[in-house]
Each structure stands twice: as C-alpha cells, then as structure tokens.
LOSE-705769 format. One record per residue: residue in one letter; z, y, x of N, C-alpha, C in turn. Coordinates in pm, whole numbers, padded with zeros to 5 digits, always signed. Each point is the difference from the previous one (the first is absolute). Example, Ala and Ser with C-alpha at 12.3 -4.5 7.8 and 13.67 -1.06 7.14 Angstrom:
<nodes>
a+00780-00569+01319+00000+00119-00089+00000+00120+00090
s-00072+00105-00035+00006+00119+00082+00073+00109-00077
</nodes>
This chain:
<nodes>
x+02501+11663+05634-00140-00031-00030-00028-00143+00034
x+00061-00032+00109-00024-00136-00006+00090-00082-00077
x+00076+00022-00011+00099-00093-00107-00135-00027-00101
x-00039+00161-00086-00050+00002-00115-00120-00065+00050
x-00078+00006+00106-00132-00062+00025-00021-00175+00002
x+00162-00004-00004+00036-00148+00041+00006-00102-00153
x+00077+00100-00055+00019-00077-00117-00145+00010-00106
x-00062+00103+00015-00103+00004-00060-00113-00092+00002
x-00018-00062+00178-00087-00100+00032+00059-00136-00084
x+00077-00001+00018+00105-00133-00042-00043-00038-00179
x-00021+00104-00070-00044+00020-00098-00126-00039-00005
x-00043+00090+00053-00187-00039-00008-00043-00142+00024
x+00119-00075+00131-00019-00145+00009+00012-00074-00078
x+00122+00006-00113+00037-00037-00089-00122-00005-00119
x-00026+00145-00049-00081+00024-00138-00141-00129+00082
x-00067-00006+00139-00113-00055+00021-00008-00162-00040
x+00144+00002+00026+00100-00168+00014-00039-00032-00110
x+00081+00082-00116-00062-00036-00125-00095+00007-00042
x-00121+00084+00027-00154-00029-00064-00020-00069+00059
x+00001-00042+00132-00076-00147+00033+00001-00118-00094
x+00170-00026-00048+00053-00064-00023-00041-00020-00143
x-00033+00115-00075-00063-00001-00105-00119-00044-00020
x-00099+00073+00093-00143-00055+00064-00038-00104-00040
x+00108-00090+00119-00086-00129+00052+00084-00150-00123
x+00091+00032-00092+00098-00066-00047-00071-00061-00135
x-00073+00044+00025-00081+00009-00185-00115-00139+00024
x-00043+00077+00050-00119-00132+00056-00006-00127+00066
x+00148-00006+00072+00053-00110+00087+00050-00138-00155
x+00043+00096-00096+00098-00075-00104-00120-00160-00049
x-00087+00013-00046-00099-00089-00007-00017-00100+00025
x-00061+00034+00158+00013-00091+00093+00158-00056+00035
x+00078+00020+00016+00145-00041-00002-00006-00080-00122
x+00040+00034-00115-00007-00119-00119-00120-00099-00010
x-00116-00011+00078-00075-00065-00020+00012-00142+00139
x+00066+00067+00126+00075-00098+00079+00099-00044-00032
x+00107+00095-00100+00128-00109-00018+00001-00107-00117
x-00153+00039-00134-00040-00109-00060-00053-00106+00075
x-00063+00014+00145-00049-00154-00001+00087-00059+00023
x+00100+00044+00117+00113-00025+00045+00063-00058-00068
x+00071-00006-00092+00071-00037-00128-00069-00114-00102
x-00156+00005+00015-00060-00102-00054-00005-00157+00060
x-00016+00064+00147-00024-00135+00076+00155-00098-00005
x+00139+00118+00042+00093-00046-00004+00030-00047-00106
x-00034+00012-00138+00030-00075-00136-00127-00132-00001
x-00081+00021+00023-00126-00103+00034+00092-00117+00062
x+00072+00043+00150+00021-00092+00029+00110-00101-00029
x+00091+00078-00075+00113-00043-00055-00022-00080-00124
x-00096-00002-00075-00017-00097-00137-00057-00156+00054
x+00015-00050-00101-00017-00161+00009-00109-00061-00024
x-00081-00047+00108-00188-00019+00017+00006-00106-00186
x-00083+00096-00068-00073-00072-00127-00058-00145-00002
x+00033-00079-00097-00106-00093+00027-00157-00027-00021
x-00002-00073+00026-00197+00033-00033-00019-00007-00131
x-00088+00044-00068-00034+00013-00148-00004-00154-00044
x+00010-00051-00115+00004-00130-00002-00159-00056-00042
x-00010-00141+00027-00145-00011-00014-00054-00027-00153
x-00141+00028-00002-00064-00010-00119-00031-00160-00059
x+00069-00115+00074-00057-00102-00012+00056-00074-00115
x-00023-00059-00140+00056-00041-00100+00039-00122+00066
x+00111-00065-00072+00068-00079+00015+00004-00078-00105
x-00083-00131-00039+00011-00075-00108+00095-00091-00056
x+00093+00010-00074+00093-00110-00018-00044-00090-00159
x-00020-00114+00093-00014-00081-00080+00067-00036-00187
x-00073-00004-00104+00075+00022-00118-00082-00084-00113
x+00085-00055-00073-00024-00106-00123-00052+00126-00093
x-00181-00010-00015+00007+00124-00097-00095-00090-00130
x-00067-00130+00062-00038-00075-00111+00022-00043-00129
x+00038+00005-00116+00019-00067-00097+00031-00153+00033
x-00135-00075+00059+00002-00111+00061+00060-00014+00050
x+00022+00070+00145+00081-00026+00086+00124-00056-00048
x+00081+00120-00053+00122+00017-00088+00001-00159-00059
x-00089-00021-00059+00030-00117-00105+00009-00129+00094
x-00031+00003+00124-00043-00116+00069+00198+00023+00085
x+00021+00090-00004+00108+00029+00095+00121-00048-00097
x-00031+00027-00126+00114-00039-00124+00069-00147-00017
x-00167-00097-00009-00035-00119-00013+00030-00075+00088
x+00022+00031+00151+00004-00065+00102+00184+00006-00021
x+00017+00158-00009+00187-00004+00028+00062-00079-00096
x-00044-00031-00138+00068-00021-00083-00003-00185-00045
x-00168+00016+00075+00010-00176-00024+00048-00099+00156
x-00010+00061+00081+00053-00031+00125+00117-00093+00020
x+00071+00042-00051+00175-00049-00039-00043-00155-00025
x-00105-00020-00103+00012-00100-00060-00106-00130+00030
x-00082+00021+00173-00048-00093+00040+00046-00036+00118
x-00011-00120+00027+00067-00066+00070-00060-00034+00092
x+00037-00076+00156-00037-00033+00114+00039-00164-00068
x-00083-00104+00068+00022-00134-00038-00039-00099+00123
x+00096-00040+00092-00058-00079+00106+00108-00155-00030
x-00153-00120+00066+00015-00103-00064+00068-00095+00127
x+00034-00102+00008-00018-00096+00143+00027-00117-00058
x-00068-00083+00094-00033-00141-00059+00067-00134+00120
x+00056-00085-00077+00050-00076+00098-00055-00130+00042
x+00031-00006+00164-00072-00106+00079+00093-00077+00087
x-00055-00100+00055+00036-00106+00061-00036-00047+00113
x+00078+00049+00157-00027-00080+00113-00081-00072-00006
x-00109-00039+00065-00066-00138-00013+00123-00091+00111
x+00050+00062+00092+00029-00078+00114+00189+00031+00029
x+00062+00077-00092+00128-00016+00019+00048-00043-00197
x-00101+00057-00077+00018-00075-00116+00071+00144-00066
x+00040+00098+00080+00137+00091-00052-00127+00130-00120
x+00070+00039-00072-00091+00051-00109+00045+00150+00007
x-00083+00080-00012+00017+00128-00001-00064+00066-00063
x-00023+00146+00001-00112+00108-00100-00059+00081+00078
x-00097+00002-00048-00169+00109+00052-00006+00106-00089
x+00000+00122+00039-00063+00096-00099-00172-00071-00094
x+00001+00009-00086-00147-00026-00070-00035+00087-00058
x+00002+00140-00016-00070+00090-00092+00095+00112-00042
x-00074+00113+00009+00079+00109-00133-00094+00031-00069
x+00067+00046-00105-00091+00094-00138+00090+00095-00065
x-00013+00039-00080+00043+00102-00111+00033-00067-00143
x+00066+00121-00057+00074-00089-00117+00040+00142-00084
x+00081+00016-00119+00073+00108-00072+00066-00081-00074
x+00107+00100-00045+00123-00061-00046-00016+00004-00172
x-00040-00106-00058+00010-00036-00149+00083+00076-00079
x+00124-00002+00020+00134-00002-00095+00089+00025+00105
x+00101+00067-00112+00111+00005+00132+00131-00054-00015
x-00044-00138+00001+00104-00142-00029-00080-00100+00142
x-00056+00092+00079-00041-00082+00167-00151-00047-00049
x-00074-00006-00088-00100-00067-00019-00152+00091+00074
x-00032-00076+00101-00140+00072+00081-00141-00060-00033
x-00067+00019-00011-00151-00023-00036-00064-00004+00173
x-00102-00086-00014-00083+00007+00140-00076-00116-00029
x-00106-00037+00110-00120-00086-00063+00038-00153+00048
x-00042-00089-00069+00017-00152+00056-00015+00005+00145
x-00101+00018+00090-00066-00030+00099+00122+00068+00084
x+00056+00100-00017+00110+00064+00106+00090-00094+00049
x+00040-00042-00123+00145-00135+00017+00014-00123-00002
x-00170-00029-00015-00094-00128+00024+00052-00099+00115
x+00095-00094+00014+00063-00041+00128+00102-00009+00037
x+00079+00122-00030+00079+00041+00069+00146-00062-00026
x+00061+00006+00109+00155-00042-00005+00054+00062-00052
x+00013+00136+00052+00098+00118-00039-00096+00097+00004
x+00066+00129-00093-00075+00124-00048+00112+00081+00051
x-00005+00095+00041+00069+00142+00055-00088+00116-00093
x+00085+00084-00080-00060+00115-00064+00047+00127+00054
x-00065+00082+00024+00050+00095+00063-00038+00155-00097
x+00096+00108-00024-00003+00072-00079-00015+00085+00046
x-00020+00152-00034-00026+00119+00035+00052+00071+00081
x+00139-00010-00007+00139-00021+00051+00035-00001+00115
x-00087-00093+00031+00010-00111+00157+00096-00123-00026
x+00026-00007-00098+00083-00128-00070-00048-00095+00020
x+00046-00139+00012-00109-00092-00011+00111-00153-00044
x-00076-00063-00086+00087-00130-00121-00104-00100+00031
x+00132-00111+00008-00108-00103+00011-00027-00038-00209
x-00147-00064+00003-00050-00053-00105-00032-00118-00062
x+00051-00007-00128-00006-00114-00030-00140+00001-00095
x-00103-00149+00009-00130-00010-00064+00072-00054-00157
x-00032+00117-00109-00004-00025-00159-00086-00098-00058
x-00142+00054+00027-00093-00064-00026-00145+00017+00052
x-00115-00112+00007-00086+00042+00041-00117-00064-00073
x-00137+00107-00021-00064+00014-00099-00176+00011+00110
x-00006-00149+00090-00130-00020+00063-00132+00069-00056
x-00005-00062-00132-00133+00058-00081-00028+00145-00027
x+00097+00107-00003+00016+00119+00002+00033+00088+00154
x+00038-00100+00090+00070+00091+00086+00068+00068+00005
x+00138+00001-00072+00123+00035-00019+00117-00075+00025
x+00130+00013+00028+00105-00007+00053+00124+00105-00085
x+00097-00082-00003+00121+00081-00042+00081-00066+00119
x+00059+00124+00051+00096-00029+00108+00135+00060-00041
x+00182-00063+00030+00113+00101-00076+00030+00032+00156
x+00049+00123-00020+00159+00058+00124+00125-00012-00039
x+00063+00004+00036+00134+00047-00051+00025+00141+00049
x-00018+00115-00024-00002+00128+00041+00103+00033-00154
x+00068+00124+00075+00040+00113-00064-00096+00041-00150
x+00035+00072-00126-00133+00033-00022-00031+00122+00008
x+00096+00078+00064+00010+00157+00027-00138-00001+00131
x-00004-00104+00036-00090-00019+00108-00124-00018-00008
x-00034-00052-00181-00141-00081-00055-00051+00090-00083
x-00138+00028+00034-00075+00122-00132-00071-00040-00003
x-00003-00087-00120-00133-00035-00070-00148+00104-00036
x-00151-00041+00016-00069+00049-00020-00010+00024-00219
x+00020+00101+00000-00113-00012-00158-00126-00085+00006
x-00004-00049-00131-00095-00067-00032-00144+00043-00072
x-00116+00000+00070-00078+00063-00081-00056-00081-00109
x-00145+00012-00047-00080-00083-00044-00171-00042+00072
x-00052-00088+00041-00085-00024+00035-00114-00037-00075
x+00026+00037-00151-00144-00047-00075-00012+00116-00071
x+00033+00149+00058-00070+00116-00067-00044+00061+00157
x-00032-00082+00116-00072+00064+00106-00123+00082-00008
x-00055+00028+00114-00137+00077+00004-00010+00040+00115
x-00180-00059+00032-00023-00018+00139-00001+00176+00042
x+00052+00002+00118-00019+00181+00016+00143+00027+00022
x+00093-00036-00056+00140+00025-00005+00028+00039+00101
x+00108+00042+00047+00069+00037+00128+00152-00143-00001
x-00049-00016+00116+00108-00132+00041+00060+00027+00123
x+00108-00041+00011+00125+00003+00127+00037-00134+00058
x-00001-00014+00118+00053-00164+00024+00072+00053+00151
x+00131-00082-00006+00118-00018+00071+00043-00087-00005
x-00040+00009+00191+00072-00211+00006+00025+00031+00190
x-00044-00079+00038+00050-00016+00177-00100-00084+00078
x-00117+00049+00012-00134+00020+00030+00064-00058+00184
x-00062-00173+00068+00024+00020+00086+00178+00014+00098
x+00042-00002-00102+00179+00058+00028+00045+00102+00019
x-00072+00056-00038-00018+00195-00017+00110+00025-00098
x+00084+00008-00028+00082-00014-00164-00028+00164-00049
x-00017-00002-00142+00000+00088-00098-00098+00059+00064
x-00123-00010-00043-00116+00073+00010-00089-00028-00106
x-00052+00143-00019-00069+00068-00127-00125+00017+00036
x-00102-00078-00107-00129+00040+00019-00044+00035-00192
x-00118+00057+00071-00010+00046-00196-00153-00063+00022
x-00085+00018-00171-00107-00025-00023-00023-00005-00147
x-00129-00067-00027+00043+00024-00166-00072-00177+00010
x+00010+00005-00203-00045-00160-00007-00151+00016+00002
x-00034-00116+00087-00182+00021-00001-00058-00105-00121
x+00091-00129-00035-00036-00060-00083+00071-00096-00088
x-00045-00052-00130+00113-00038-00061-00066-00171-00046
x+00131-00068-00007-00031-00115-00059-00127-00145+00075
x+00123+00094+00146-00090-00106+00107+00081-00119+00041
x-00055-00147+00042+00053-00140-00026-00022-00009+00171
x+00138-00036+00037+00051-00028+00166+00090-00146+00005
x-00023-00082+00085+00020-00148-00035+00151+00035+00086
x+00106-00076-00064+00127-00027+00006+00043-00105+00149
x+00082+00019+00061+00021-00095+00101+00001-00199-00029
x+00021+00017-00144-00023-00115-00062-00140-00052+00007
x-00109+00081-00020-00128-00071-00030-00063+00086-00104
x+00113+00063-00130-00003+00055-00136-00058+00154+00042
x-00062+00009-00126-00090+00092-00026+00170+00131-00057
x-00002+00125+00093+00084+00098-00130-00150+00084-00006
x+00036+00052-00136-00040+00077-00112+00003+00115-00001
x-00080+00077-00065+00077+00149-00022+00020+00092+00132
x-00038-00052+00122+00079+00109+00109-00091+00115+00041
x+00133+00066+00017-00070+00174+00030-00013-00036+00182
x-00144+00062-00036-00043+00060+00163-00007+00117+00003
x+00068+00035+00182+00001+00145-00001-00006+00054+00153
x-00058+00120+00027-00028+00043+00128+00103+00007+00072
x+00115+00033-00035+00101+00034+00034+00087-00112+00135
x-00062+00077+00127+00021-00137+00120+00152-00065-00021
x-00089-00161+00006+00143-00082-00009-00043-00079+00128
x+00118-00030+00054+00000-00096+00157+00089-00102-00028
x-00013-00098+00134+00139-00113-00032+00103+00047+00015
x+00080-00036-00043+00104+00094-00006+00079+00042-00150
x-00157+00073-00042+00032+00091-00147+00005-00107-00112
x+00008-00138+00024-00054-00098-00110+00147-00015-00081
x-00002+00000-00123+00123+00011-00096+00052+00134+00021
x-00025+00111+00035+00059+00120-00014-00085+00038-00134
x+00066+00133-00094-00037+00030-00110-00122+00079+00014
x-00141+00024-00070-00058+00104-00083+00046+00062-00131
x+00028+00176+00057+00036+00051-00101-00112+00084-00046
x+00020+00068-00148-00101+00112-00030+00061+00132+00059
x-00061+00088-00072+00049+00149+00100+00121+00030-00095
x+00085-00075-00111+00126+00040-00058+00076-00112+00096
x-00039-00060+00087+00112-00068+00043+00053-00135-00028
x-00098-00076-00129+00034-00062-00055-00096-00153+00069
x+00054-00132-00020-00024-00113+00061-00140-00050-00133
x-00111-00011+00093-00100-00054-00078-00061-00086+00073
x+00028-00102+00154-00051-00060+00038+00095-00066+00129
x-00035-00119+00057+00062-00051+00096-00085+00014+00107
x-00033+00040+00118-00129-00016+00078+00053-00162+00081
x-00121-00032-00014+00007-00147+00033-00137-00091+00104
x-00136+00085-00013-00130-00059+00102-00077+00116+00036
x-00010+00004+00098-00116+00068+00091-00131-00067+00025
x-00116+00088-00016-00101-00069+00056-00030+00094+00109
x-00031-00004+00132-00072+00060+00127+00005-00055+00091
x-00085-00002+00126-00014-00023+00123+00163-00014+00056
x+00038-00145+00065+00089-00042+00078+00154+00030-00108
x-00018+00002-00119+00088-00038-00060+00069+00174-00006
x-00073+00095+00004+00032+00123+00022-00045+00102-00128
x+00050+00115-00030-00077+00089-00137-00119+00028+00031
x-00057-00055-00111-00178+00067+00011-00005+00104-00165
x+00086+00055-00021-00014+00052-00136-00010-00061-00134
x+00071-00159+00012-00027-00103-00127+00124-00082+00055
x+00073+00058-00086+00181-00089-00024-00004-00004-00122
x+00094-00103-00048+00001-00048-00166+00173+00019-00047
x+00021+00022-00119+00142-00028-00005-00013-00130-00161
x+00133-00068+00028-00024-00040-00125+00057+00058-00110
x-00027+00019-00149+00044+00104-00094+00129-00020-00085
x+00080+00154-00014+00106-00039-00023+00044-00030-00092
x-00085-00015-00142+00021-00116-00099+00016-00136+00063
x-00024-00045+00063-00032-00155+00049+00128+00013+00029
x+00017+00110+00079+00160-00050+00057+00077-00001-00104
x+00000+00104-00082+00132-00026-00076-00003-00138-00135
x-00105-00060+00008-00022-00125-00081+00072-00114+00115
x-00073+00038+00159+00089-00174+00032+00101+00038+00082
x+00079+00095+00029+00135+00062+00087+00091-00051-00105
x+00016+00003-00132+00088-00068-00117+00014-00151+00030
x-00112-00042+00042+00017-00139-00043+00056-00054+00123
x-00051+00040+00181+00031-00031+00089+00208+00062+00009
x-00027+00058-00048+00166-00003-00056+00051-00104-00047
x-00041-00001-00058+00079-00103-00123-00014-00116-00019
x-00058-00071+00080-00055-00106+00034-00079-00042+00127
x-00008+00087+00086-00093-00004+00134-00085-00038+00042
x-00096+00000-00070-00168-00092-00011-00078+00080-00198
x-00102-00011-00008-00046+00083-00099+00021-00172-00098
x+00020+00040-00086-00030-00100-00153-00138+00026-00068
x-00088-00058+00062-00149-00004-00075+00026-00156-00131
x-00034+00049-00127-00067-00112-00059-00056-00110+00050
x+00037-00072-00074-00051-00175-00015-00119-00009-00053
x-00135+00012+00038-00088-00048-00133-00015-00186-00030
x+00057-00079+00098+00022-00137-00008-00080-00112+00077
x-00125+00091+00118-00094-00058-00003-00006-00021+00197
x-00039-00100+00027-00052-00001+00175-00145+00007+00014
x-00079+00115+00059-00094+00017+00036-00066-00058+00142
x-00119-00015-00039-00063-00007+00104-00060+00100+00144
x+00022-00050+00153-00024+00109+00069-00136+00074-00032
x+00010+00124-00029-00105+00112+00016-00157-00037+00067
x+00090-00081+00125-00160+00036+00093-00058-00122-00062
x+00057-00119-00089-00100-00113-00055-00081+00066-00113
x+00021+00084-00081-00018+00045-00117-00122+00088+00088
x+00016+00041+00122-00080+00124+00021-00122-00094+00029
x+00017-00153+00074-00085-00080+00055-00039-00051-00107
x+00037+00008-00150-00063-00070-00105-00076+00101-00087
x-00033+00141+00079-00010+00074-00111+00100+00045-00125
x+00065-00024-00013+00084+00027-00089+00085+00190+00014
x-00069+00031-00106+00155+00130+00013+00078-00064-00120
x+00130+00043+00064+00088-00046-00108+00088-00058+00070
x+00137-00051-00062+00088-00114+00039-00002-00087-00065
x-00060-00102+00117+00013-00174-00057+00164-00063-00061
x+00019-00054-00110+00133-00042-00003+00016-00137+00079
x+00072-00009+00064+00007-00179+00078+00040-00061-00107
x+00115+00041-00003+00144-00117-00108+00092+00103-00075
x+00045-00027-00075+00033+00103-00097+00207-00073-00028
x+00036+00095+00063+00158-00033-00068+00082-00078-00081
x+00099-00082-00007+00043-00065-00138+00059+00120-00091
x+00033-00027-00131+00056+00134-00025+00048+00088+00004
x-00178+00056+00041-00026+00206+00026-00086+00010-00100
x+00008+00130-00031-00062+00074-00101-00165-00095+00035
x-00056+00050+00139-00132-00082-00024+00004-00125-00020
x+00089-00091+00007-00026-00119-00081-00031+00024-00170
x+00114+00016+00008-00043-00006-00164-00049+00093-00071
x-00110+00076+00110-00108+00106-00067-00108-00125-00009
x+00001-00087+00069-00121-00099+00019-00080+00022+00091
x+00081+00096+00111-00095-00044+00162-00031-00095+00073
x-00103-00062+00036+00024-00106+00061-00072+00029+00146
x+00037-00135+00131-00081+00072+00143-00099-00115+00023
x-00005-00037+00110-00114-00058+00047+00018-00147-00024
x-00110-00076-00052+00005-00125-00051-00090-00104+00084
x+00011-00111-00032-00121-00096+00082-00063-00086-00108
x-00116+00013+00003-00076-00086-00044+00026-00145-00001
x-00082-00099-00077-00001-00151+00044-00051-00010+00098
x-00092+00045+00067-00078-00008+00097+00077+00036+00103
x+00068+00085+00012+00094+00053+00106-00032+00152+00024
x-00090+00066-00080+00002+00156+00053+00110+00075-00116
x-00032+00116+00088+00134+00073-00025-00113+00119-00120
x+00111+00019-00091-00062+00115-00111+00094+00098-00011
x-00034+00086+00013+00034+00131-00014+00089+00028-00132
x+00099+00050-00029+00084-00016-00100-00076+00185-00090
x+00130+00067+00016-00003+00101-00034+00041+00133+00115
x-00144+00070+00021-00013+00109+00072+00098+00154-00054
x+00103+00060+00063+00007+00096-00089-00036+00141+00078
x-00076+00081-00116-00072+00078+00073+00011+00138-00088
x+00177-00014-00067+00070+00104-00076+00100-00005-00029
x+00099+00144+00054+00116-00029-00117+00029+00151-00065
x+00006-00017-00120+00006+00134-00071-00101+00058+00028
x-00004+00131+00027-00130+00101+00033-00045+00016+00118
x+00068-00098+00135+00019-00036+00106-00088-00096+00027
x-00128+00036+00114-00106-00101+00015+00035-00067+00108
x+00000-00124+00005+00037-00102+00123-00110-00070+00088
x+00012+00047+00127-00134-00060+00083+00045-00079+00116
x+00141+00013+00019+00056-00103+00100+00150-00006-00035
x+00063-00013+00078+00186-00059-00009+00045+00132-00006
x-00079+00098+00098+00099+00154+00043-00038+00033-00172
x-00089+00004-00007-00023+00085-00158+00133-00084-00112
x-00008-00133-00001+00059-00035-00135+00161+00005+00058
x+00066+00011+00170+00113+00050-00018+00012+00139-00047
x-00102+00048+00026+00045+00201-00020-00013-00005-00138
x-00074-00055-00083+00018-00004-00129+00150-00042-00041
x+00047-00121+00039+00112-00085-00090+00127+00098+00014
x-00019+00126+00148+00121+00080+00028+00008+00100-00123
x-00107-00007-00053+00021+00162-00157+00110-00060-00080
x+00028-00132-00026+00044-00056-00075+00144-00056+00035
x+00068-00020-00085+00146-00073+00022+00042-00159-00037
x+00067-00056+00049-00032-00125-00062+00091+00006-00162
x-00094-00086-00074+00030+00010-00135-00081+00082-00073
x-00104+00100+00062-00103+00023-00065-00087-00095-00019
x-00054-00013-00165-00214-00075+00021-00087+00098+00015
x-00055-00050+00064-00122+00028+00059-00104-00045-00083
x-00160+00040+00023-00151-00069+00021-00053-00006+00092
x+00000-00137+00022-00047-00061+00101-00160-00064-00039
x-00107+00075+00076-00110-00054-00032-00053-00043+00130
x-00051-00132-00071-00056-00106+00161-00161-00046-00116
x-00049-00050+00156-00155-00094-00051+00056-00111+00031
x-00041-00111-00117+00032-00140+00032-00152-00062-00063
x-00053-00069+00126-00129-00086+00005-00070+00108-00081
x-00025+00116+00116-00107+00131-00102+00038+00051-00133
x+00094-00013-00009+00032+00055-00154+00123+00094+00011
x+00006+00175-00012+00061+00024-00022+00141-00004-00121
x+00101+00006+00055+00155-00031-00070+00076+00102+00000
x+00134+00050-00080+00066+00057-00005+00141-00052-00031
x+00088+00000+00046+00167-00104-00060+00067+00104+00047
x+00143-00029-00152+00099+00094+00074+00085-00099+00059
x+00053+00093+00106+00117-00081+00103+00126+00087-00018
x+00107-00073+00017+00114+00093-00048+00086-00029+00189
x-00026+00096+00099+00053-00001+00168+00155-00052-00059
x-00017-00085+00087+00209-00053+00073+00052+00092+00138
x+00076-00024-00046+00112+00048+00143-00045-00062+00082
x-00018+00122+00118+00000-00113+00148+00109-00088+00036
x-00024-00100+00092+00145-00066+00047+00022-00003+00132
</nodes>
C-alpha cells in the first residue's frame, strides 16, 4: 500500500506539475517576446551607423552666362582679344651733369594688330616722342617696334613687329558710314595698365569734330559711353559682330578720367590713311599751289575765308589765275583772292580748305570759288603732287 500510495502521489505531483505549467505558460509568452523585442532593438539600434543630418534647404546659386548679351559680350572679348595690343613708349634723355644719355619710360597705350605681315595701328599721341616702342601681345610676348608712319592731323600711327604670324590676328574690318546712334559698342584696350579690359556701351553720337594733337580739326568721330581711360587710347571699338569701326582716341571728364564721353576716330579714315602711312609714311594731301594767310589775321579782319598770300610758280593755282596779296602805290596792302570754296566744300578757315583738298587726289580739277575785291569767282585748278 505504500509502495502503491507512493507512486500514486508521485503522479498526482507530476499531473499538478503539468497544469501549472500549462496554467501559467500561456500568458507569460507575451510579455517574454515583448522583452526580447526591445532587447534586440536597442542591441541593433546600437550597432548601426549614426545617420547624417538631413541636408539643408538652402539653394545654392551658381553663377551662369544666361544673357544673349552677356554671351555676345563674352564672344567679342575672346575672339577680339588676341588681336589688341599693350604699347609702352620711352623717351630718351641726357645727364645735364655727366652728359651720359639714357631712357625714361614716357607713356603706354593700346594698339591692334592691322595685318598679319607685323603691321599695328595705335594713335599719334602714344608714340609721340618716343625713342623706342615695346609691343606687347596677348601672349605675354613682347617685340620691339619700329615707327611706319605717322599721321598728326588724324591721330594715327602705323607701327611694324617682326612677330611670327601664327602669333598676329588681325581685327575684321567693319564699316563706319552705315552707323547708328544706339548701337551696341565694345572697346578693348589697357585702361591705366590694366591690360585687356572690356567695357561696353553703345554710340551716343555721330559725326562729332575732336581737334588732333596737331591743332587739326578730325571729322566724322563717333562718340560713345562706353568708359575709355588713359591707357585705352589706340585700342579698337568694335560693334557687337566683332568687327573694327573705330580707334578710341579722346576723353572728355574731370582729371583726365571717364565721364561717359570718349571718341574714337572712324574706321573709314583709317583705312584711307593706314595705306598711305605705309607706303610712304606721312599722308599725300594735294597741292592746291597757294600760301595762306594766318587764320587769326583773317579773323582780326573779319574775313571768313582763306586769304591767299602768294600763290606758287607752276601750280595748278597759278595758272587758274590766283593771285595773293598786293601793295598799292601808296603802300597798302590789297587783298588778292579770298577762297571761301572748293567743290561742294565750304571754306571758312585753313582746317576747312585742308579737309576739303583731302577728298581729292592730286591730278584731280577742282572748283575753286574765291571773292576777289567783292566779287564772287569760280576757276578750275587742276592739284599737284605734294613734294
């Protein structure tokens, strides 16, 4: 009985073992997976690689050529660049007190390259002086220069290099007598010693008269907003194709600085006297045959017009029948023949009847109309070669 009482308890312990076990097993499961998820979360939490911060909302502007203009100004500058030049001058002097002679810097300006056989363009006044010319190219090259020719009354200059010509890019040539005020204009030169710098503007006006380092009246010149400084003088004005329609050559503003009124001279002019300063190195104006009287007597006599003094041996105005100033028996002086025309060209002083005689070549006749003792005249004159 006790064996059997024994094993029977043993049982009953058992079967209780298991309902407990059943019981309490069900409800525990839950909570168990809900500790071994955090468990497992934190430990993967801590094992990954801290994120970076979200990135920021802040735009970032990069600068970009989206103008038309722009574009065209960026074209014009790269493409005509090549072909203006740096131009510094120096002039030579003399010890007062050891006698020994040496050179001074005297000036830079600007210039572009003509042709590409070495021939540079730039204004009289740059090379006005000077001993030696140094040209300096885009490159960083730099040739010494020899003076071609020089053209005071215009303010022009032909200067040669001896350069490479893989090295020389000539500007295209535009035209300057189908302008229009309004245009868009480009000028590149070395403002100051700034080299290759670009300013833009357009033309504000046309067929404006700026006096020459000579004294002489030029003609025809384009003014334009487009800031020019010392520096920029003989560097090119282009249009917005790139093409050469002006030399910039005078500033007007306060201390010799841009006030929005720079002039260039036009590039017809140039290509009429850049030929001749070639080819002879000084311009060939006509002969009309005659020596005038100074301006400011004519101005003190009332007179518009040019007085003739004395008139040439055989020149065309001789033997048109000009004659100049005569003397009386008495001893006063008479007025010969005033001329106060040539061709369709009205003459009111010397600048007028040279800018006239330049339309012409020698070996053309002319009409030449003068007053002699109040009486208007007309004669043809047939111009000589200068000598």
């Amino acid at each position: 009985m006790t064996g059997i009482t024994s094993q029977k308890r043993d049982a009953m312990s058992d079967a209780r073992a298991i309902w407990l076990a059943r019981r309490f097993s069900v409800p525990l499961l839950p909570a168990t997976l809900l500790v071994v998820g955090l468990l497992l979360g934190f430990v993967l939490g801590a094992c990954q690689t801290p994120q970076e911060p979200p990135p920021s909302q802040e735009t970032v502007v990069v600068p970009q050529i989206t103008s038309t203009d722009e574009e065209n100004n960026v074209a014009v500058f790269r493409n005509a660049s090549p072909s203006t030049v740096f131009i510094t001058s120096r002039a030579r002097r003399r010890d007062p007190f050891t006698l020994n002679v040496f050179e001074i810097p005297q000036g830079s300006g600007s210039g572009f390259i003509w042709s590409n056989d070495g021939y540079v363009i730039t204004n009289a006044h740059v090379v006005e002086g000077a001993s030696s010319i140094i040209v300096g190219l885009s490159d960083q090259s730099t040739f010494d220069a020899e003076v071609v020719g020089v053209a005071p009354d215009k303010d022009l200059a032909v200067l040669k290099i001896d350069a490479p010509p893989e090295q020389l890019h000539p500007l295209p040539i535009g035209d300057s007598d189908n302008l229009q005020v309004g245009r868009k204009v480009l000028a590149i030169g070395n403002p100051f010693g700034l080299d290759y710098t670009l300013t833009t503007g357009i033309i504000s006006a046309l067929g404006r008269e700026i006096r020459a380092p000579s004294g002489r009246t030029i003609r025809g010149v384009i003014q334009t907003d487009a800031a020019i400084n010392p520096g920029n003088s003989g560097g090119p004005l282009l249009d917005s194709s790139g093409r050469l329609i002006g030399v910039n050559t005078a500033i007007i503003g306060p201390g010799g600085g841009s006030a929005g009124i720079g002039f260039a001279v036009p590039v017809n002019t140039v290509r009429k006297v850049v030929p001749e300063l070639i080819a002879h190195g000084r311009l060939l104006r006509p002969v009309l045959g005659v020596e005038i009287v100074d301006d400011r007597i004519a101005a003190n006599l009332k007179v518009e017009g040019v007085i003739v003094m004395d008139v040439t041996p055989n020149t065309g105005a001789e033997r048109a029948g000009l004659i100049g100033l005569q003397r009386s028996p008495d001893g006063r002086v008479i007025v010969g023949d005033i001329i106060v025309g040539v061709e369709s060209y009205k003459v009111r002083n010397t600048d007028d009847l040279l800018n006239a005689l330049e339309q012409f070549k020698p070996g053309n006749v002319v009409s030449v109309q003068t007053i002699r003792h109040n009486q208007p005249r007309t004669v043809q004159v047939r111009l000589s070669e200068p000598r």
